[in-house]
C-alpha positions in Angstrom: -221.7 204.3 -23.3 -220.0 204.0 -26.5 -217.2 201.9 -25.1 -219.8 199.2 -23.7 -221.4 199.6 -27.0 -218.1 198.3 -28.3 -217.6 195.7 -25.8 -221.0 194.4 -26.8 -219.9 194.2 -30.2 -216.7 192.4 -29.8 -218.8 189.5 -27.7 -221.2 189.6 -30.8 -218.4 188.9 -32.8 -217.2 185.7 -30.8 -220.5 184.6 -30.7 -221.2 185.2 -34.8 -217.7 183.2 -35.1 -219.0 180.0 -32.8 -222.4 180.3 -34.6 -221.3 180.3 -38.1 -218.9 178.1 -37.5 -221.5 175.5 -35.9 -224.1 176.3 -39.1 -221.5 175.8 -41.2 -220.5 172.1 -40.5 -224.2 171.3 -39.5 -225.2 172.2 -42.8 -222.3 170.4 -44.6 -223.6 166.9 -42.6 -227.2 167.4 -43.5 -227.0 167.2 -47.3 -224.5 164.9 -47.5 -222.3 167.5 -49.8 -224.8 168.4 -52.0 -226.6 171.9 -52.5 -228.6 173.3 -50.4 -232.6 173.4 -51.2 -235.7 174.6 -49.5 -236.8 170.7 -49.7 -233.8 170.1 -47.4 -233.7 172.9 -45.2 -236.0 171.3 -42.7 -233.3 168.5 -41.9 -231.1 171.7 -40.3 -233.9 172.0 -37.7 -233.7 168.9 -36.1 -229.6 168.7 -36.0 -228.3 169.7 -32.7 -225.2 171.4 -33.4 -227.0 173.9 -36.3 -229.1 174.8 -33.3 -226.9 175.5 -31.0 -225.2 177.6 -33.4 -228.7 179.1 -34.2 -229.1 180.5 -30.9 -225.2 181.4 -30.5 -225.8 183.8 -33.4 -229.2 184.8 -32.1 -227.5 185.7 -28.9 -224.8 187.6 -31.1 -227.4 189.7 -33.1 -229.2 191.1 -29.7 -225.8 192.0 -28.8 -225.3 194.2 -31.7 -228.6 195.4 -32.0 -227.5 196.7 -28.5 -224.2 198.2 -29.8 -225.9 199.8 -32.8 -228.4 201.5 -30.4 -225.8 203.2 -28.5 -223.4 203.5 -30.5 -222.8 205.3 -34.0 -222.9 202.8 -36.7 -219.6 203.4 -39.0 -217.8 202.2 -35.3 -219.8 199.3 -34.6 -220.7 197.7 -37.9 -216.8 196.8 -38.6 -216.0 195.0 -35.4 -217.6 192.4 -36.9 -214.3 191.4 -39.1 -213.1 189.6 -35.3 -214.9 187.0 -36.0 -213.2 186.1 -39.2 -209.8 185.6 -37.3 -211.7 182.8 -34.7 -213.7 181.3 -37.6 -210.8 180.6 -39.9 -209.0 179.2 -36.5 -211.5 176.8 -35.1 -212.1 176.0 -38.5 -208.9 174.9 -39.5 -208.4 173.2 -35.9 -211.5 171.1 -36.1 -210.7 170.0 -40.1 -207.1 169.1 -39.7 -207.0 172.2 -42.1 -203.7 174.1 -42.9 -203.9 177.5 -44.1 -201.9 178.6 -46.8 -199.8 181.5 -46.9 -202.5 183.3 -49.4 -205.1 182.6 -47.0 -203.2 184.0 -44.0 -202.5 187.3 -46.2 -206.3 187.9 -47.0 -207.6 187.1 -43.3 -204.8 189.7 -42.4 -205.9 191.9 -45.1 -209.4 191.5 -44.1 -207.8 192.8 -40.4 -206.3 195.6 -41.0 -208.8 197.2 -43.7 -211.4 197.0 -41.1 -210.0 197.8 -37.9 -208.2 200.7 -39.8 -211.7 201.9 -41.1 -213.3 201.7 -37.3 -210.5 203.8 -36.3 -211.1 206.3 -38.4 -214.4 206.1 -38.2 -214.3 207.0 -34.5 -212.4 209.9 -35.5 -214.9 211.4 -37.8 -218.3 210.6 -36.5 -221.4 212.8 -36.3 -222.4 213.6 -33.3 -226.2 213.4 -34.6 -227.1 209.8 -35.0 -231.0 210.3 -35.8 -232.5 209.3 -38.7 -235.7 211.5 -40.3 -239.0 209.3 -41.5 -238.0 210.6 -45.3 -234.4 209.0 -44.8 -236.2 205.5 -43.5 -238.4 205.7 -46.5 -235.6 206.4 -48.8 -233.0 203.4 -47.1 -236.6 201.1 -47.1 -237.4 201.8 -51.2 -233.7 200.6 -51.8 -233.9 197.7 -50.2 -237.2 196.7 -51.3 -235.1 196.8 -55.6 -231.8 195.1 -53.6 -234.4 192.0 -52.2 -236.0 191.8 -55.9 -232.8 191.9 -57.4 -230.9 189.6 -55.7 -233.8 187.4 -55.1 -234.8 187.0 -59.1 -231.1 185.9 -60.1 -231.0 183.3 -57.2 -234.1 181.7 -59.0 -233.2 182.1 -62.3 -229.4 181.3 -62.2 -229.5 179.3 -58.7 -227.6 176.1 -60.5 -224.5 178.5 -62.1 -224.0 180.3 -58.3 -221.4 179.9 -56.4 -220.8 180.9 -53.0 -219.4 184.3 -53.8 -222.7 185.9 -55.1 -224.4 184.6 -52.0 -222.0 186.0 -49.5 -222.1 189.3 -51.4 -225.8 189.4 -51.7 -226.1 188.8 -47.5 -224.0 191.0 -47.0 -225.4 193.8 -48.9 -228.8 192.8 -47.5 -227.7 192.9 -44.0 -226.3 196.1 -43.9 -229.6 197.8 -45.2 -230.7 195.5 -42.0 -227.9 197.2 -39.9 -229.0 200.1 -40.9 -232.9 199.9 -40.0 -232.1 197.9 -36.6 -230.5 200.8 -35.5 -233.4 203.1 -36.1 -236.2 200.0 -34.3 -233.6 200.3 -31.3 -233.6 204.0 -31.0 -236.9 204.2 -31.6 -238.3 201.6 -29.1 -235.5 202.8 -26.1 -237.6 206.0 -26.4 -240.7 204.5 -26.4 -241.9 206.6 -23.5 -241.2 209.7 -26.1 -243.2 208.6 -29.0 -246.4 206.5 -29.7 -247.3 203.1 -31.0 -248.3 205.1 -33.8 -244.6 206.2 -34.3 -243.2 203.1 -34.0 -241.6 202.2 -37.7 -243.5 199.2 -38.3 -242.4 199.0 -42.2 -238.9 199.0 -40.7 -239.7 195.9 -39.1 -241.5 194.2 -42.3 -238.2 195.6 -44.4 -235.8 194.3 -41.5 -237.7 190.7 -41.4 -237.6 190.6 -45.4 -234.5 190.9 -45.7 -233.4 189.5 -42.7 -235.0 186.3 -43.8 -233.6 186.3 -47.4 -230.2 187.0 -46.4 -230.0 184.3 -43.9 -231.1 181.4 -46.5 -228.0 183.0 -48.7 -225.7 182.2 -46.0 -227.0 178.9 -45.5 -226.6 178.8 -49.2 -222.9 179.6 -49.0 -221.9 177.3 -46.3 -223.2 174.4 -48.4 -220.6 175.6 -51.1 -217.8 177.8 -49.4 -215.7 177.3 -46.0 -217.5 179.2 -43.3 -214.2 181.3 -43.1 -214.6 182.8 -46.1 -218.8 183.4 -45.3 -217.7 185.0 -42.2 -215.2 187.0 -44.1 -218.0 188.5 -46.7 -220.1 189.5 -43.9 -217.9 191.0 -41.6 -216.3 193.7 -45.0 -219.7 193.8 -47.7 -222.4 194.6 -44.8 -220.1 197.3 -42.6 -219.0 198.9 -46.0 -222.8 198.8 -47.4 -224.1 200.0 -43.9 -221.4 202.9 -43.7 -222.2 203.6 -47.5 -225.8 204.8 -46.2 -224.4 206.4 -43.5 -222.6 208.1 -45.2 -224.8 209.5 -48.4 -227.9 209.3 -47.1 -227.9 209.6 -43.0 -224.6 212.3 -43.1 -222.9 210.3 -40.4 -220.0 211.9 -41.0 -218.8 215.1 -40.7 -218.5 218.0 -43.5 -215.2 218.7 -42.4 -213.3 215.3 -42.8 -209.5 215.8 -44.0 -209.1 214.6 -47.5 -206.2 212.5 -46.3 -208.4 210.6 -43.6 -211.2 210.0 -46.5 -208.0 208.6 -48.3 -207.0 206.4 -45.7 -211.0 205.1 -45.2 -211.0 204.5 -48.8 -207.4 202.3 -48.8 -208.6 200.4 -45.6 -212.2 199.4 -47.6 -210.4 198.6 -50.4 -207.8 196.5 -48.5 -210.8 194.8 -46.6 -212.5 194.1 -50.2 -208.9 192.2 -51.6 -208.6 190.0 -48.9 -212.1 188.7 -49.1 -211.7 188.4 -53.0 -208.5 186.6 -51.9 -210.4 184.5 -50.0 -212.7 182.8 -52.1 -209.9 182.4 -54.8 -206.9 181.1 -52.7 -208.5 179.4 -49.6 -207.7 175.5 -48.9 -211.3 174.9 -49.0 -212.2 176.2 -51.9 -209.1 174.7 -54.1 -210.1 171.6 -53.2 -214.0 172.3 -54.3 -212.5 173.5 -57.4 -210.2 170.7 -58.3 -212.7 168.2 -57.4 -215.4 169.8 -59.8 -213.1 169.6 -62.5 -211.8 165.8 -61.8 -216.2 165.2 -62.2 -216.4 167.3 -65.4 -213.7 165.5 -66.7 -215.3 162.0 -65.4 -218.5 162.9 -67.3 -216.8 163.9 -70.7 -214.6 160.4 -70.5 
């Protein structure tokens, strides 16, 4: 079961890439270049192409909510970093777009960091997947300060961010969601087990929350950062954050874990980390946001 869990994974992961990518452009045409606003996010509902891209990544989510329920989640979470690879390709193709050698290095970095960390993950996965009702409570009450957090700075400071902090802070906020969608699915597929009563309905209110929040922060980011790079954030910041409580708080791995594959997670996270900082400094797209900003600022000082 776990291998069709992965196989279900790796076709969320094509249909993430198509979806963002989609999103991404759709977004671009509806405001013209400028930010993204909740007075102009209704204009995304009546384009086509974000649509389709809509239900491409809908289709994508059920598919990992179906890996994540039958599989462990530090092997399924990382699979995601695929998508990056067919993002920054049909990207590129579609914009007449030629990828520098910086930007080829962090996608590759990006690679390796997390494919390395699934392998090991595999390796040194609990068998016991379950979660108690004081660890949901515990993974819930985080969240709950991470949504507050995050969502306070994007109203206070919204005209000083750039895409970075909103592919961080989606990121972070879907891997709580990783985390709790795992927990609906095993609950619900043994339904016949439990109650209505059982059923982990703050789960779902923390899950929709969140869920919500972090996808108006990746619209956010594809209104000021190539989808590439959004795909890129996802795909490292929400498996590492997901693994995180995995790890510390769920004990998905085992006590006995040589020191030297702990090391090697470690270097592979880290890699996977560079090449999305590498990213959003070096990639085509974002040079040419950067030089263009300063060509206006200097315009308006003239």
């Amino acid at each position: 079961m776990v291998w069709i869990a992965i196989l279900a994974a790796l076709c969320s992961a094509f249909c993430l890439a198509f979806g963002a990518h989609f999103q991404a452009m759709a977004v671009r045409n509806s405001v013209d270049g400028l930010d993204l606003k909740l007075g102009n996010v209704g204009k995304l509902v009546t384009n086509g192409r974000w649509m389709s891209g809509l239900l491409l990544m809908i289709l994508g989510m059920g598919l990992n909510v179906f890996a994540l329920a039958n599989a462990p989640l530090t092997v399924v979470q990382p699979i995601g970093a695929i998508a990056l690879v067919i993002t920054a390709l049909v990207n590129a193709k579609e914009t007449n777009m030629t990828l520098n050698k910086p930007t080829i290095l962090a996608i590759v970095s990006c690679m390796i960091g997390s494919v390395g960390f699934v392998l090991l993950a595999i390796m040194v996965t609990n068998d016991d997947q379950t979660m108690t009702e004081e660890e949901a409570h515990l993974v819930e009450l985080i969240l709950a300060f991470v949504v507050a957090a995050v969502g306070v700075v994007a109203a206070i400071f919204h005209k000083k961010l750039g895409a970075f902090f909103y592919i961080v802070s989606a990121g972070v906020l879907f891997g709580f969601v990783a985390v709790l969608v795992r927990m609906i699915a095993v609950t619900v597929l043994h339904v016949e087990e439990s109650t209505i009563s059982s059923i982990p309905w703050l789960a779902f209110i923390s899950v929709a929350v969140a869920g919500l929040l972090g996808s108006y922060f990746v619209q956010k980011a594809y209104s000021k950062g190539p989808p590439d790079l959004v795909i890129a954030g996802l795909t490292v910041i929400d498996p590492i954050v997901g693994i995180a409580i995995g790890v510390t708080i769920l004990g998905e791995l085992r006590p006995d874990v040589p020191l030297l594959v702990s090391a090697a997670m470690v270097v592979s996270g880290v890699l996977a980390i560079i090449g999305v900082v590498a990213l959003s400094r070096h990639h085509p797209d974002v040079v040419e946001r950067k030089a263009k900003l300063a060509t206006d600022e200097a315009r308006e000082q003239q």
